[in-house]
LUMBAMI-187475 format. One record per residue (C-alpha): x, y, z; residue number from 1. Coordinates in nm, 4 decimals. Layout:
N
((X,Y,Z),NUM),
...
END
This chain:
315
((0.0542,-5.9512,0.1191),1),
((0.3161,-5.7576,0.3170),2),
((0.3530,-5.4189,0.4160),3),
((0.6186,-5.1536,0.2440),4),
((0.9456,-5.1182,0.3615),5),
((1.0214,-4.7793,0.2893),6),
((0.9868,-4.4160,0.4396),7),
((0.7490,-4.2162,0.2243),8),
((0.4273,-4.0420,0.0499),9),
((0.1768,-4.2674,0.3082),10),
((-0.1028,-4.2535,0.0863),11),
((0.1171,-4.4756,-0.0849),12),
((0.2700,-4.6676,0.2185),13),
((-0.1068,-4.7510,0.2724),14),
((-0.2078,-4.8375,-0.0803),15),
((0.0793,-5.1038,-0.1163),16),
((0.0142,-5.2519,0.2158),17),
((-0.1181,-5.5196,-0.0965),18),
((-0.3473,-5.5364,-0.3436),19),
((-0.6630,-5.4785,-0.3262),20),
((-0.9754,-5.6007,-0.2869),21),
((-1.3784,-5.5655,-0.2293),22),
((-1.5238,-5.2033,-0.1854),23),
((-1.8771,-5.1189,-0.0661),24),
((-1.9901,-5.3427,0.2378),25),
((-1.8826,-5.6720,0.2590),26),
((-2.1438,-5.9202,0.1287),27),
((-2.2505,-6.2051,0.3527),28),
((-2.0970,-6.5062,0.1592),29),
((-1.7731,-6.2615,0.2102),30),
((-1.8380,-6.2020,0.6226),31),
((-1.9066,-6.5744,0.7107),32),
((-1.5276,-6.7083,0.6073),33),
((-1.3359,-6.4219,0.8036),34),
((-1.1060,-6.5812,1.0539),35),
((-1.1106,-6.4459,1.4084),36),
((-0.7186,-6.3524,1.4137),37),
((-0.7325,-6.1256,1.0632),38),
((-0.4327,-5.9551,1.0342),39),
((-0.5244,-5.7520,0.7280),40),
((-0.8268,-5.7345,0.4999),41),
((-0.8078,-5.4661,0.1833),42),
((-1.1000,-5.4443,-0.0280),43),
((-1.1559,-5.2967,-0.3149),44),
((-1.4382,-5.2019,-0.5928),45),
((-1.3137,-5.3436,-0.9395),46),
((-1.6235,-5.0785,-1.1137),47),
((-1.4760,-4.8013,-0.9261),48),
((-1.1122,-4.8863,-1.0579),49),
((-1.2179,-4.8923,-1.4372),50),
((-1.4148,-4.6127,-1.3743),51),
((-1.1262,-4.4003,-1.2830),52),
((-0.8180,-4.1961,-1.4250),53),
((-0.5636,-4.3372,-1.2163),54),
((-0.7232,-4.6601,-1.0786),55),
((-0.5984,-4.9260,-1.3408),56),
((-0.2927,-4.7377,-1.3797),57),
((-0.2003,-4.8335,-1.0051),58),
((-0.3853,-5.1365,-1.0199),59),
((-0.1190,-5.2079,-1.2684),60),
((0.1331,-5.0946,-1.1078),61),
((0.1212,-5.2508,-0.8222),62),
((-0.0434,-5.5610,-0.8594),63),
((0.1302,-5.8358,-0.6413),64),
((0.2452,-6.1614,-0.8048),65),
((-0.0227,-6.3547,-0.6117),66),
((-0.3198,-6.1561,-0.7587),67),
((-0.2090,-6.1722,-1.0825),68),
((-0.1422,-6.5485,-1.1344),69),
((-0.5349,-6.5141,-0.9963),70),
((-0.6056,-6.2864,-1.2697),71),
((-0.4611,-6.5613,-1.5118),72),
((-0.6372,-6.8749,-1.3663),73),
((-1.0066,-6.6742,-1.3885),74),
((-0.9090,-6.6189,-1.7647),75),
((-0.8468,-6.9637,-1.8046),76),
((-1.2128,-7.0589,-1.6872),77),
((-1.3530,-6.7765,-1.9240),78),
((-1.4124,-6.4876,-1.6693),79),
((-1.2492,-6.1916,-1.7978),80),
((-1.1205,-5.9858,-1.4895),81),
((-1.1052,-5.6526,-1.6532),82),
((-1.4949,-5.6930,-1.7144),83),
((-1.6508,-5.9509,-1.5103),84),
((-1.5290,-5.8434,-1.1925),85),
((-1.6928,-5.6494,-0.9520),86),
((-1.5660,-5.7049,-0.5751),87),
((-1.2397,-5.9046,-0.4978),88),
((-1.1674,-5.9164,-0.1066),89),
((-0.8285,-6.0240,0.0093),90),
((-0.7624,-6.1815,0.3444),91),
((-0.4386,-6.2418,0.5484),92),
((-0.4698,-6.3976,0.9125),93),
((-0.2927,-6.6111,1.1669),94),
((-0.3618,-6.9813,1.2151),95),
((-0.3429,-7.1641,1.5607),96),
((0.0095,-7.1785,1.5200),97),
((0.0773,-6.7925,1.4485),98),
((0.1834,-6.8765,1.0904),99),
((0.0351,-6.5763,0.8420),100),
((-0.1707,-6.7205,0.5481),101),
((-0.4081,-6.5341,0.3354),102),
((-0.7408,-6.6018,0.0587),103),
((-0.9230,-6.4170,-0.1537),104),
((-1.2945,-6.3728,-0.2480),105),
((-1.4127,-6.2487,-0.5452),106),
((-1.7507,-6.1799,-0.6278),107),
((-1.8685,-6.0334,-1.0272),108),
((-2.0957,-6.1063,-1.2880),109),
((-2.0208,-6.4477,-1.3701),110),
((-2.1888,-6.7629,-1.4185),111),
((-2.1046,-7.0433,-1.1867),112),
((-2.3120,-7.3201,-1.3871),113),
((-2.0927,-7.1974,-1.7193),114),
((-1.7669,-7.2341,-1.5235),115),
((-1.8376,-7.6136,-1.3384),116),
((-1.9347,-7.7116,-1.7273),117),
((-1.5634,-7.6252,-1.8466),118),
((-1.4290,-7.8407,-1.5128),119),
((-1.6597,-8.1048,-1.6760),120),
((-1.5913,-8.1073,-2.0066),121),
((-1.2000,-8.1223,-1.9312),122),
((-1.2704,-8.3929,-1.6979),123),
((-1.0881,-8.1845,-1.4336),124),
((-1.1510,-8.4304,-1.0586),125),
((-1.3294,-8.2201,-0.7910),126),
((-1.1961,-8.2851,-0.4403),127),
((-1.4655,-8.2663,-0.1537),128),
((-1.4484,-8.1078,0.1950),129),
((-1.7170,-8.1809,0.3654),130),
((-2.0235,-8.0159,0.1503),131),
((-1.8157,-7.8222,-0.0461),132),
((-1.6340,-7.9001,-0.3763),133),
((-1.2642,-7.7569,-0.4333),134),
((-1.1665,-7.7089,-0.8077),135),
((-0.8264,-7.6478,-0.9562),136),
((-0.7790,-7.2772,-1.0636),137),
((-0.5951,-7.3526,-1.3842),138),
((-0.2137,-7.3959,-1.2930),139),
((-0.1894,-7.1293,-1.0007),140),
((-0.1473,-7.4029,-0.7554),141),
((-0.4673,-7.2388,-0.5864),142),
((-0.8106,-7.4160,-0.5670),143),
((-1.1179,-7.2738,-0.5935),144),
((-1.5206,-7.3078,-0.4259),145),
((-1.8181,-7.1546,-0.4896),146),
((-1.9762,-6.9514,-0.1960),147),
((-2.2551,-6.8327,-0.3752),148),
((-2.3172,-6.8468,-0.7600),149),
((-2.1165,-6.5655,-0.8075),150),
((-1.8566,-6.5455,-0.5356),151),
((-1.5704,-6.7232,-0.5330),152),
((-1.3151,-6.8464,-0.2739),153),
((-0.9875,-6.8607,-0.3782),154),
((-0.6349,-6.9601,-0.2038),155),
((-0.4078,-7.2125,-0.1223),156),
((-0.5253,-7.4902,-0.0311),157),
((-0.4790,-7.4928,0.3787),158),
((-0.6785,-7.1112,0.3472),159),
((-0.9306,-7.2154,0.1276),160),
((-1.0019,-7.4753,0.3930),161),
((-0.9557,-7.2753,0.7206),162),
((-1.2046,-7.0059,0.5475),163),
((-1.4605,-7.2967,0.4750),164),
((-1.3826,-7.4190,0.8576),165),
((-1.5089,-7.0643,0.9676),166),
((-1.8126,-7.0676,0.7785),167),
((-1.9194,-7.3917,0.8954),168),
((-1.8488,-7.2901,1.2797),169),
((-1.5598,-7.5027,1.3025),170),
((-1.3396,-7.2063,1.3685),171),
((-1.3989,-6.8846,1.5443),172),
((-1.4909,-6.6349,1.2977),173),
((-1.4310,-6.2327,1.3065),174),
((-1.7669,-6.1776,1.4928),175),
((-1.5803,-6.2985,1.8324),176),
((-1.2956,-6.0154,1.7651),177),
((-1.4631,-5.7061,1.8269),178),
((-1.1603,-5.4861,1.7786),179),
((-1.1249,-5.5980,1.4302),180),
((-1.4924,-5.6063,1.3550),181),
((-1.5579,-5.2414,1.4588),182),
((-1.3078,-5.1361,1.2255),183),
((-1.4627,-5.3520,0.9475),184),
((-1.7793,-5.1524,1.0016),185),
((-1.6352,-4.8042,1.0160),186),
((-1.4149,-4.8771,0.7397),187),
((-1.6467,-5.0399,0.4609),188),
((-1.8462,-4.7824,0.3134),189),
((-1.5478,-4.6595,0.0918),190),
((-1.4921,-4.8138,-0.2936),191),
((-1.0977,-4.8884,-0.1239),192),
((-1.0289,-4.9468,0.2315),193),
((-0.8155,-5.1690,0.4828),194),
((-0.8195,-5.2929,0.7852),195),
((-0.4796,-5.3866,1.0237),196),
((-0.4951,-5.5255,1.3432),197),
((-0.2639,-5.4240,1.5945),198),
((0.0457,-5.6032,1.4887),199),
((-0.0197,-5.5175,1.1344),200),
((-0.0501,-5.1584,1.2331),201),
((0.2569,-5.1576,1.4070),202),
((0.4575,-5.2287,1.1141),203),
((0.2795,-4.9922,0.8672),204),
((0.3422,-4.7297,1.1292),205),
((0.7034,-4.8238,1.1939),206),
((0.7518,-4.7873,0.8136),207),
((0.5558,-4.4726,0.7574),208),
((0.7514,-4.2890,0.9901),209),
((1.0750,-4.3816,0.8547),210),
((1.3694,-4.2084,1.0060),211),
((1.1061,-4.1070,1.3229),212),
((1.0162,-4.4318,1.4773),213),
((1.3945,-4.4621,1.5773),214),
((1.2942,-4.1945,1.7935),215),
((1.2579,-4.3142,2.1780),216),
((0.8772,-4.1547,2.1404),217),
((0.7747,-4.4527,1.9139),218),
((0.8893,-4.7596,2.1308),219),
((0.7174,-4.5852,2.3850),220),
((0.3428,-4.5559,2.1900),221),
((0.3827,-4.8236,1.9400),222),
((0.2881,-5.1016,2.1876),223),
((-0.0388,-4.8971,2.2492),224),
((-0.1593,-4.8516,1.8980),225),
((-0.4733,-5.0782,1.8440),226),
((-0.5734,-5.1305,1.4748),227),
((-0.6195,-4.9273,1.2294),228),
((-0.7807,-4.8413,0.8732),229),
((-0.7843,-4.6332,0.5547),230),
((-1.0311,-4.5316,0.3043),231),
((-0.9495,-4.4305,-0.0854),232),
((-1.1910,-4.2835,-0.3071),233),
((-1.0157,-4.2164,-0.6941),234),
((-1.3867,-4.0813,-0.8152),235),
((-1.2279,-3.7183,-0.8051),236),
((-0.8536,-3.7612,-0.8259),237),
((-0.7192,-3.9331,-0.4968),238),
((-0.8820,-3.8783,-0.1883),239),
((-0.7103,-4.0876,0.1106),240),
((-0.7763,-4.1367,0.4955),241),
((-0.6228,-4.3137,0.7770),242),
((-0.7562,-4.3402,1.1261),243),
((-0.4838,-4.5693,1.3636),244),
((-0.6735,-4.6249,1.6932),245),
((-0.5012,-4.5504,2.0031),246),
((-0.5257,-4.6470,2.3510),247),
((-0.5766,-4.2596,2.4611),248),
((-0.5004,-3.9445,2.3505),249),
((-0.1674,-3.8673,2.4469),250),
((-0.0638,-4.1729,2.2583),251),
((-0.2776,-4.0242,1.9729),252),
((-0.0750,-3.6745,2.0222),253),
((0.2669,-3.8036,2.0040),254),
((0.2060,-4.0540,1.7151),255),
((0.0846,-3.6945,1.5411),256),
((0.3975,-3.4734,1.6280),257),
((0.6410,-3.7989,1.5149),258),
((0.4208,-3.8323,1.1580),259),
((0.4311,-3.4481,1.1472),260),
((0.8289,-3.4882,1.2019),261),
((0.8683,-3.7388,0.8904),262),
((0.6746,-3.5366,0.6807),263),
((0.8962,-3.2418,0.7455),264),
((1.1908,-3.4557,0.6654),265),
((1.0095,-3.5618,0.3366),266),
((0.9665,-3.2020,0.2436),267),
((1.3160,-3.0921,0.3316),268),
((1.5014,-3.4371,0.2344),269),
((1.2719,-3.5796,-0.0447),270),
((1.2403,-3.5198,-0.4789),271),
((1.0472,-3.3057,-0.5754),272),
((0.7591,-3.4666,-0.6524),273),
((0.7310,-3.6066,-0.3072),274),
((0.7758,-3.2392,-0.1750),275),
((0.4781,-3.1608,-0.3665),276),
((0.2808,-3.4575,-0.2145),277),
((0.3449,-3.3363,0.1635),278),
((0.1704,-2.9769,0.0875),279),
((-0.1181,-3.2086,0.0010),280),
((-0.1164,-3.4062,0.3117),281),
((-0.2732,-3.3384,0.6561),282),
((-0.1859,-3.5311,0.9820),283),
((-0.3581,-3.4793,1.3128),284),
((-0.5011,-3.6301,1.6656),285),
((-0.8894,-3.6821,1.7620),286),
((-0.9188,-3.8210,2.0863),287),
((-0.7659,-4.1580,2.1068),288),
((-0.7067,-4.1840,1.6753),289),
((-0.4540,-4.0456,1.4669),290),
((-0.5976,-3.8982,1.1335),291),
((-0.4070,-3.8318,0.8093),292),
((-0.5772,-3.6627,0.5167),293),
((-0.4511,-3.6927,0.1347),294),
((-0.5898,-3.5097,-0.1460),295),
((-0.4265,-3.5028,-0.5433),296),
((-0.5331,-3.4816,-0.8774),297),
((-0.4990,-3.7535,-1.0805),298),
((-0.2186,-3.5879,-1.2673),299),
((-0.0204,-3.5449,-0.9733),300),
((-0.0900,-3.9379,-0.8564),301),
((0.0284,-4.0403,-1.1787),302),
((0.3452,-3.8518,-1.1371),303),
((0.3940,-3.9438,-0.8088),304),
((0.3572,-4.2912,-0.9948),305),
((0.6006,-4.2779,-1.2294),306),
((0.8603,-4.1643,-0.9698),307),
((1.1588,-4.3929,-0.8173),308),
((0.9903,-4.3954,-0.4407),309),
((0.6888,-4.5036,-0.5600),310),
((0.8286,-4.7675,-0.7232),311),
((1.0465,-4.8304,-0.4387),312),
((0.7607,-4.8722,-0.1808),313),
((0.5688,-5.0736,-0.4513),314),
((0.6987,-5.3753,-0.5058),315),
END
């Protein structure tokens, strides 16, 4: 799950940080396997993207590789993604050595007795970790537990463990980093959001601004950005926000005028269709937090879709 690479619409920067995952708050079987050193978490509402003009038209376009051998390996155990799902949560952290890995969660309307009969019937073994039991997710090369009878753990095998470590207290979980947790909290309540930590909002940033963070200004603030999060809401075309928490509000300020500078490059520089998308967007500073503000129908998304940037920053 990385983050884009290129300068451009940052709706869409932040909507291809990866995939997505759960939407609403996170659910408790969901909370208790969060690492302490998350990097990322996006989350987002499976209902909310069928429900919507636009959602499975960028779910489709830019679903990561990982997600959709996922999407394969459900189908194999009869759960039908498209229908069954409700809330998939994905999770990328650092272990004690600083090495990135990442899991998913994914919670729906599906039957966990019906899916442990198929393991049985094809004789498939079960491996044990402690009390849990780890199943094969068809030929992914990811395994699979059962935190609940309808949420499942998903991942490689070294995250699928480290997750289960953290809910059974044998690693610190994301209650002991507050930074991260607050944003959680403020961030949850929309049917798509994210979370970064500092690190991982350095590197959006970096991106978003494009020609601007080669500007001495960024070098200077970058190092005092803190986390940060957006929220998307496709119910009524596209309706985006991202807060990036500062350490004051003169870093907040500057990070404003340098996002206000790429956007004016976009508009001068950019196609057409990504001129159109700056008159939609709003950047500004609120205390300590930098806020951008997106709005577009969904014919305009789509277009912005179809265009060569978007596919660019994509994939």
């Amino acid at each position: 799950m990385t983050i884009m690479k290129n300068t451009a619409l940052l709706v869409l920067l932040a909507l291809c940080m990866s995939t997505f995952a759960l939407a609403a708050p996170l659910s408790t079987s969901t909370r208790v396997v969060l690492p302490a050193q998350i990097q990322q978490i996006i989350s987002v509402d499976y209902r909310m993207l069928r429900n919507s003009q636009s959602g499975i038209p960028l779910k489709n376009r830019v679903l990561p590789e990982n997600l959709k051998a996922f999407e394969t390996s459900l189908r194999s155990l009869s759960i039908n993604p498209d229908t069954d799902l409700e809330q998939l949560t994905f999770v990328s952290y650092r272990n004690s050595k600083g090495t990135v890995r990442s899991f998913g969660v994914a919670s729906g309307m599906f039957d966990s007795k019906k899916v442990l009969a198929q393991y049985a019937r094809k004789r498939v073994k079960v491996t044990k970790y402690r009390d849990s039991s780890l199943w094969p997710a068809g030929n992914s090369g990811y395994l699979i537990s059962f935190l609940d009878d309808s949420t499942i753990l998903f991942g490689d095998s070294p995250a699928v463990k480290d997750a289960l470590d953290v809910r059974d207290g044998q690693q610190a979980s994301v209650a002991s980093n507050a930074e991260v947790e607050q944003l959680i909290n403020d961030a949850q309540s929309g049917p798509v959001w994210s979370v970064l930590d500092q690190k991982g909002t350095q590197n959006m940033m970096r991106s978003a601004l494009g020609e601007a963070s080669s500007l001495a200004d960024y070098d200077v603030v970058k190092k005092r950005l803190l986390g940060s999060l957006y929220t998307l809401d496709l119910q009524h075309g596209v309706d985006f926000g991202l807060n990036v928490q500062t350490s004051d509000s003169f870093t907040a300020g500057t990070l404003s005028a340098l996002m206000k500078a790429a956007i004016l490059y976009k508009k001068t520089a950019g196609t057409t269709v990504e001129k159109s998308a700056m008159e939609n967007m709003e950047v500004d500073s609120d205390s300590g937090r930098l806020v951008v503000k997106f709005k577009a129908d969904d014919s305009k998304f789509q277009a912005l879709m179809k265009s060569e940037l978007f596919q660019a920053v994509s994939h």
